[in-house]
C-alpha positions in Angstrom: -51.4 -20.7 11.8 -51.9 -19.3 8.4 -51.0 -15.8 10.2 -48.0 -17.2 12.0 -46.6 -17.7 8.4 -47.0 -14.9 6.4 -45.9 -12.7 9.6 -42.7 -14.8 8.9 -42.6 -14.7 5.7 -43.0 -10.7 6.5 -40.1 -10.2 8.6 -38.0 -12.1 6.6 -38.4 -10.4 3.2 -37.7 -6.9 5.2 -34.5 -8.5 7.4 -33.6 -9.8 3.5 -34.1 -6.2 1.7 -32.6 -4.2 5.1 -29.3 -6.0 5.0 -28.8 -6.5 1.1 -28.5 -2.4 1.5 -25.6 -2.9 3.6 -23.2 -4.4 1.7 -22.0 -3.5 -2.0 -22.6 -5.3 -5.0 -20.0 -6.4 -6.9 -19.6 -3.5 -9.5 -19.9 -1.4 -6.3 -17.0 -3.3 -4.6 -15.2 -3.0 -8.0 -15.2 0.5 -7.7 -13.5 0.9 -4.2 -9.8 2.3 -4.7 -7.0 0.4 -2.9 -5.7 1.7 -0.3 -2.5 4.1 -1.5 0.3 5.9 0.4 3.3 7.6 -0.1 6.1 7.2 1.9 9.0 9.5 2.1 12.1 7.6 3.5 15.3 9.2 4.3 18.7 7.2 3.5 22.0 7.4 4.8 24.8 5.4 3.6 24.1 6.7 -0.2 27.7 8.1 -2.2 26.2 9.1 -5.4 23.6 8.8 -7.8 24.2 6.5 -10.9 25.6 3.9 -8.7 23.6 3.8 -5.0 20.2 5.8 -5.9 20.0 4.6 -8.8 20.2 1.1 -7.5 17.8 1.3 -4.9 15.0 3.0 -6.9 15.7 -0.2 -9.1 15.0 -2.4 -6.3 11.9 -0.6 -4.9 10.4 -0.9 -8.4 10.4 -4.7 -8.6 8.4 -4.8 -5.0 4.8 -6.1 -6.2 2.8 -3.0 -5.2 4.9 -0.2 -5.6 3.2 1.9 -8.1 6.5 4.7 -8.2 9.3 5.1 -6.8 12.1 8.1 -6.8 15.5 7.5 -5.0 17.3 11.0 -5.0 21.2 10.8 -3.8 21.1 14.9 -3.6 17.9 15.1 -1.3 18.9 11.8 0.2 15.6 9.9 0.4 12.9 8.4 -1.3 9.7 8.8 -1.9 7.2 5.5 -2.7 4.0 5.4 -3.6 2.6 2.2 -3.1 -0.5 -0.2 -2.4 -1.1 -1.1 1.4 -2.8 -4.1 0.6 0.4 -5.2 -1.6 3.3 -4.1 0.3 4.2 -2.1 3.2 6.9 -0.4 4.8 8.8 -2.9 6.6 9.1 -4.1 2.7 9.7 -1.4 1.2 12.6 -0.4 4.3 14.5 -3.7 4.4 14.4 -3.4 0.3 16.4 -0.4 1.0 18.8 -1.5 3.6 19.5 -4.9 1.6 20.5 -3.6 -1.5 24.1 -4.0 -2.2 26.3 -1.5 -4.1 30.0 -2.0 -2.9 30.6 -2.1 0.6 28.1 1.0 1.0 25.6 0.6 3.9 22.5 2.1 4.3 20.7 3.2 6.8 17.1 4.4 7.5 16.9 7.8 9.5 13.6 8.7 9.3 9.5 7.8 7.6 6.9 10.0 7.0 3.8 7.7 5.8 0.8 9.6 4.2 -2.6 8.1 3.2 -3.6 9.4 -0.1 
């Protein structure tokens, strides 16, 4: 009996040290970057800088996790960096297509997503 127990007692001090090296600790966990990308976004619709681009990039900056954000009217896109855990493009697309400068409507043509 007294064999029975301490075979037990055995197998569950190495099942208890084997999977404790599976998972992080905390500060370990604490260390793991959030998943980042950048998306570049072209725009139609967009009629200059100071009023549409400028207007935009505003908007995209006030999304909770967008870390940066440049709208350019010449290039005609823009290019986010932002958490995927926060945000994500559907977010950061209809941000775009809902802001309201005039009567100007824009238009997404085209997203290139890369994981950084």
């Amino acid at each position: 009996m007294r064999l029975k127990a301490f075979m037990l007692l055995c197998f569950i001090t190495v099942y208890s040290c084997n999977s404790s090296k599976k998972s992080l600790s905390f500060s370990e966990q604490s260390a793991v970057k959030p998943a980042t990308s950048l998306a570049t976004i072209t725009i139609k619709g967009m009629a200059c800088q100071a009023g549409c681009a400028d207007a935009i990039q505003e908007n995209l900056l006030k999304i909770e996790g967008v870390e940066k954000a440049v709208v350019s009217y010449e290039e005609a896109n823009a290019i986010v960096t932002f958490n995927t855990t926060k945000t994500s493009t559907t977010v950061i697309t209809k941000t775009i297509t809902d802001t309201k400068v005039k009567d100007y409507i824009y238009t997404i043509k085209n997203i290139e997503i890369k994981n950084l």
